[in-house]
C-alpha angles and dihedrals in degrees: 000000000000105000121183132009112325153164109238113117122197103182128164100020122146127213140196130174103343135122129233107198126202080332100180103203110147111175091016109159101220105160133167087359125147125232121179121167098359121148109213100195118177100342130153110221093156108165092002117152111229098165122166093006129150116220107190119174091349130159127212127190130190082322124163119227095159110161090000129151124238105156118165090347109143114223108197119172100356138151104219090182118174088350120164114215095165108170088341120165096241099159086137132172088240149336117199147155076011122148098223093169105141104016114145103218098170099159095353109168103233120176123223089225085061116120103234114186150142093004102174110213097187114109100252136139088209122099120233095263090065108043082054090054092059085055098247125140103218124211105270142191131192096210125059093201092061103033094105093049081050101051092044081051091053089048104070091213103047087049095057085049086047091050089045096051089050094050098043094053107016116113114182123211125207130169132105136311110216128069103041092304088115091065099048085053095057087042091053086043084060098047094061094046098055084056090059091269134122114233118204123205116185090217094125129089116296111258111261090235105044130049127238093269091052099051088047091061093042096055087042085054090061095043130096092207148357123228108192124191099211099207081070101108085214097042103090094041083056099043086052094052098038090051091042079067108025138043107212143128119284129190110188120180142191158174104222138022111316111242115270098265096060088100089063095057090050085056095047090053122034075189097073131107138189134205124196117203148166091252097251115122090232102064089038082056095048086047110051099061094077093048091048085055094053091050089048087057087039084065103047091058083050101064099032079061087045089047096047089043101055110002 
C-alpha cells in the first residue's frame, strides 16, 4: 500500500496475469510499463502517472484514476468498468475493443489525434474479446466524451427524460460574433448558467450532416427559450426559420432601432419579446430578468396547451 504523494517509481514493469487488489498508490510514477491480463479491483491510483503504457486484456474494477496521467497509454480489449477518470489526463494513443459502461469522465483531457474505437456501452464484466466469442454485437460508440449521451439516446425512456431536461432549462443564444458581440454572448452564457440553465452558443463547427440553418432550428428544438441579439446579420433569418417550426418563447434585444420586419416576428410568435437598451451589458443585464420571468410564464402556457391537446 503506497498513500499519499510519493516518490516511488515503478517504470518499465511488465505484467501478465496478476491482481492488484485495493492498491492505494496515489502519485505512483508507472511509465512505459506493460500490463497484459491484469485485474485492477478497488484501487486508488489517483494522480498517477501511467504514460506511455500499454493496457492489453485488463480488467478494472470501481478504480480511481482522478487527476491521473494517461498520455499517449493504449488501452486494447479492456473492461473499464466503474472506472473514475475525473479530470484525468487521457490524451492516449488508443482505446479500442474497450467496455467503458459506468466510467465517471467529468473534465477528463481527450486528444483529437486519439484513436476512439470499438467503446462497448452495454453493462458487462466481460471484456470485448469475449462477448465477440459468444457471438453478440454489443452496443458501441467511437467517442468516450459522449458515450453516456449515447447510451440514454439508445433507452427510449431516458431519451425522452434527456429531451425534457433540455427543454426545460436550454436557452439558446444567438447574435453575432464580431465586435465585441462573442463575448456578450459568453457573458450572457454565464449569466444563465449561474440561474440552474444551460445556455447554448453555436459557436462550434457546423455537423457534417446539417447546414447552418438546420442546426440553428435543432438546437432551438431542445431549447426552452431563445435570446437574439438583432444587430447579428444572420439572426432574423434564423428567428424566421426557428419560429416557422417551433412555437416558444423569444427575447430579442437590441441598441438601435430593430430592422423593418421585426413586427412580423412579433406576429409569427404571441410568445416574443423585445428589449430595448443603451448597449451596455449592465443595463441589458437589469433588464433581462423581467423578460426571463414573462417567458417563463410563456412556457408554462405552453405545456398546460400541449398537455390539453395530446395527454
Amino acid at each position: 500500500m503506497i498513500k499519499g504523494n510519493n516518490a516511488y517509481n515503478f517504470s518499465n514493469l511488465k505484467l501478465s496475469g496478476v491482481s492488484i487488489y485495493k492498491a492505494f498508490a496515489e502519485g505512483l510514477k508507472i511509465q512505459d510499463s506493460t500490463f497484459d491480463g491484469v485485474y485492477f479491483d478497488d484501487g486508488d491510483f489517483s494522480r498517477a502517472d501511467f504514460s506511455n503504457c500499454h493496457f492489453l486484456n485488463c480488467h478494472f474494477n470501481k478504480t480511481i484514476f482522478t487527476d491521473a496521467n494517461f498520455f499517449e497509454a493504449t488501452f486494447i480489449n479492456c473492461n473499464l468498468n466503474r472506472v473514475n477518470l475525473t479530470n484525468t489526463n487521457f490524451m492516449v494513443k488508443e482505446v479500442s475493443e474497450t467496455v467503458i459502461y459506468g466510467i465517471s469522465a467529468w473534465d477528463i483531457q481527450i486528444s483529437q489525434e486519439s484513436k476512439q474505437s470499438k467503446l462497448v456501452i452495454e453493462k458487462t464484466y466481460d471484456l470485448y474479446s469475449d462477448i465477440i466469442a459468444q457471438g453478440r454485437v454489443p452496443l458501441m460508440v467511437d467517442n468516450i466524451e459522449l458515450a453516456q449521451f449515447i447510451y440514454y439516446l439508445s433507452n427510449h425512456q431516458k431519451f425522452r427524460d434527456t429531451i425534457n431536461i433540455l427543454n426545460r432549462k436550454g436557452v439558446l443564444l444567438l447574435g453575432k460574433f464580431k465586435d465585441g458581440g462573442l463575448d456578450r454572448l459568453y457573458k450572457l452564457k454565464d449569466w444563465f448558467a449561474d440561474r440552474n440553465y444551460l445556455p447554448m452558443i453555436f459557436d462550434f463547427d457546423r455537423p457534417s450532416g446539417m447546414d447552418y440553418t438546420e442546426t440553428i432550428i435543432t438546437l432551438s428544438g431542445l431549447s426552452k427559450l431563445v435570446v437574439a441579439d438583432l444587430s447579428g446579420d444572420s439572426v432574423p433569418h434564423e428567428l424566421h426559420a426557428i419560429l416557422d417550426n417551433f412555437s416558444k418563447p423569444v427575447i430579442a434585444y437590441y441598441d438601435k432601432s430593430p430592422y423593418s420586419m421585426l413586427k412580423d416576428l412579433k406576429r409569427k410568435n404571441r410568445y416574443f419579446h423585445d428589449i430595448k437598451f443603451d448597449g451596455t451589458d449592465a443595463d441589458l443585464l437589469n433588464k433581462l430578468p423581467d423578460k426571463i420571468k414573462s417567458a417563463e410564464k410563456d412556457f408554462n402556457e405552453i405545456i398546460i396547451e400541449l398537455a390539453e391537446a395530446y395527454d
